[in-house]
C-alpha positions, 0 to 999 in steps of 0.5 A: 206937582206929581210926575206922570212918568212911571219911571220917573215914580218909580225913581223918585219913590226909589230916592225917597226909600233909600233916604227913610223918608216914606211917600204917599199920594192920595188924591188927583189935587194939589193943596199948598196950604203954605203957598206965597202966591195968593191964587193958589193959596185960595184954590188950596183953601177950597180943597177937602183935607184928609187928615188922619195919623197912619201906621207904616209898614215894608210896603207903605201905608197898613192902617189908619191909627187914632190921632193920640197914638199917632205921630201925626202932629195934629196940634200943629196942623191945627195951629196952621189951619187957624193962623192962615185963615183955611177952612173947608171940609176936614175928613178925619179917616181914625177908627175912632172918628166921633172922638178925634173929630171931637177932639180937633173940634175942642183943640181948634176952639182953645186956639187964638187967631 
């Protein structure tokens, strides 16, 4: 759940800095794709996922990277779409769209239910 506070935020992303970890918020929903309870599970199911590899700077995100020189661990997100049955609508925000969109498209297909 995403705190409401600014205080709070602010204390919370101070927290987060000073372990290394970096923090981001993209949208007004909630999606847990890894859900036990059942009913959240499928409302989670339903959300539009955005998924894309991301270059960090100082200050937070700087720019959307293409999957293969990112970090983003693309093989694995898939595995985890395919295994628990999640489908939807998949925005992928790379410069080069066309070709990662293809290439999670041919990933997704070679992988065994």
């Amino acid at each position: 759940m995403v705190p409401k506070n600014v205080e709070h935020i602010e204390a919370i992303g101070q927290k987060a800095k000073n372990l290394g970890i970096v923090l981001t918020i993209h949208a007004p929903y909630y999606v847990n794709l890894n859900a036990k309870d059942r009913a959240i599970l499928a409302a989670s199911k339903k959300r539009i996922l955005d998924f894309s590899g991301i270059a960090y700077g100082e200050k937070g995100e700087k720019h959307h990277l293409t999957l293969r020189e990112s970090d983003a661990k693309w093989k694995e997100f898939l595995t985890v779409l395919k295994k628990r049955k999640i489908g939807g609508v998949l925005v992928v925000e790379s410069p080069v769209q066309e070709e990662d969109v293809l290439l999670l498209q041919k990933a997704f297909a070679k992988l065994k239910s």
